[in-house]
C-alpha positions in Angstrom: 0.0 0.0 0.0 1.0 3.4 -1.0 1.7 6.2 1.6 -1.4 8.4 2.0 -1.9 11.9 1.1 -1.5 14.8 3.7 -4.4 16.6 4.4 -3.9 20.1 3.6 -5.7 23.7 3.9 -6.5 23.6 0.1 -7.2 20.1 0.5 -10.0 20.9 3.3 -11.1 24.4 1.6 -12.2 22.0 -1.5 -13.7 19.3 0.3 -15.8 22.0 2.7 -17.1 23.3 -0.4 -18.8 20.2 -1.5 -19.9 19.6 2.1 -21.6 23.2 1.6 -23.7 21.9 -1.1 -25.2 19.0 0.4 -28.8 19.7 2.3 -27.6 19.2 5.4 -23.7 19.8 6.4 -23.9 18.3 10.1 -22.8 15.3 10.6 -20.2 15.5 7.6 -16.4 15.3 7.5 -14.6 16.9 5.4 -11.6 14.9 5.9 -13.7 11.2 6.4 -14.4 8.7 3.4 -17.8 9.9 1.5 -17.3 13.0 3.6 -19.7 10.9 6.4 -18.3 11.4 9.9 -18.6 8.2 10.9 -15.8 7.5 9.1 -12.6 7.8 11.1 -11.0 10.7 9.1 -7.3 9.0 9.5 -8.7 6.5 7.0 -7.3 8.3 4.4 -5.1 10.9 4.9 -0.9 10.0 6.5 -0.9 9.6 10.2 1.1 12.9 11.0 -1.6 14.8 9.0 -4.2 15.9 12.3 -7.0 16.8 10.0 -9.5 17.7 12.9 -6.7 20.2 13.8 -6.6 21.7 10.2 -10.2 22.3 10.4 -10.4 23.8 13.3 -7.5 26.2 13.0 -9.2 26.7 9.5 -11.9 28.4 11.5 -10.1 30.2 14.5 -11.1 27.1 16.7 -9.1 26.0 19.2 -10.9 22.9 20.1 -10.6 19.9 17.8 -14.0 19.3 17.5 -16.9 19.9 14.8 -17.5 23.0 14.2 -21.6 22.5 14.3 -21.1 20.7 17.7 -19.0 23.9 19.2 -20.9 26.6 17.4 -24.1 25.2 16.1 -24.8 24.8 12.8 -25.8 28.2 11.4 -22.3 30.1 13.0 -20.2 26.9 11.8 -21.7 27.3 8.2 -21.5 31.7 8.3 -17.6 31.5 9.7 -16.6 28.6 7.6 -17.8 30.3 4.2 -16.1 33.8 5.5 -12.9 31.8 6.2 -13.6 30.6 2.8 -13.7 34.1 1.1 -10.8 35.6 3.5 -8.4 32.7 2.4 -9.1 33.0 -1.4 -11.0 30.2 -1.6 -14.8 31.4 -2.8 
């Protein structure tokens, strides 16, 4: 087996994205297989990569934990899409 990708900023920005167009964006991982968060997110990505931590400090988190969970869904969706916009990404 080949070594797995790192899981990057660009890498989360892009996967984000696609979680932003899906109906309902809690209980989704950007990082996890089929973007489902019951899917351990170290599935795919190499074992130094901390994806959870990417995400977080993607946001100005400091926790490691979904975003929806910490913030509730409506402020995880409106400070992911302006951390979006202020990194270049929309």
């Amino acid at each position: 087996m080949g070594k797995k990708p790192k899981y990057t900023e660009a890498i989360h920005a892009e996967r984000i994205m696609a979680i932003l167009e899906k109906d309902d964006v809690c209980e989704c991982c950007p990082a996890a297989r089929r973007y489902m968060s019951y899917n351990p997110c170290n599935d795919m990505w190499d074992y130094e990569t901390n994806p959870c931590r990417i995400c977080a400090e993607f946001i100005g988190q400091e926790k490691c934990y979904c975003p929806c969970f910490i913030l509730g869904k409506e402020k995880a969706i409106a400070v992911t899409i302006q951390a979006l916009k202020e990194k270049g990404y929309m």
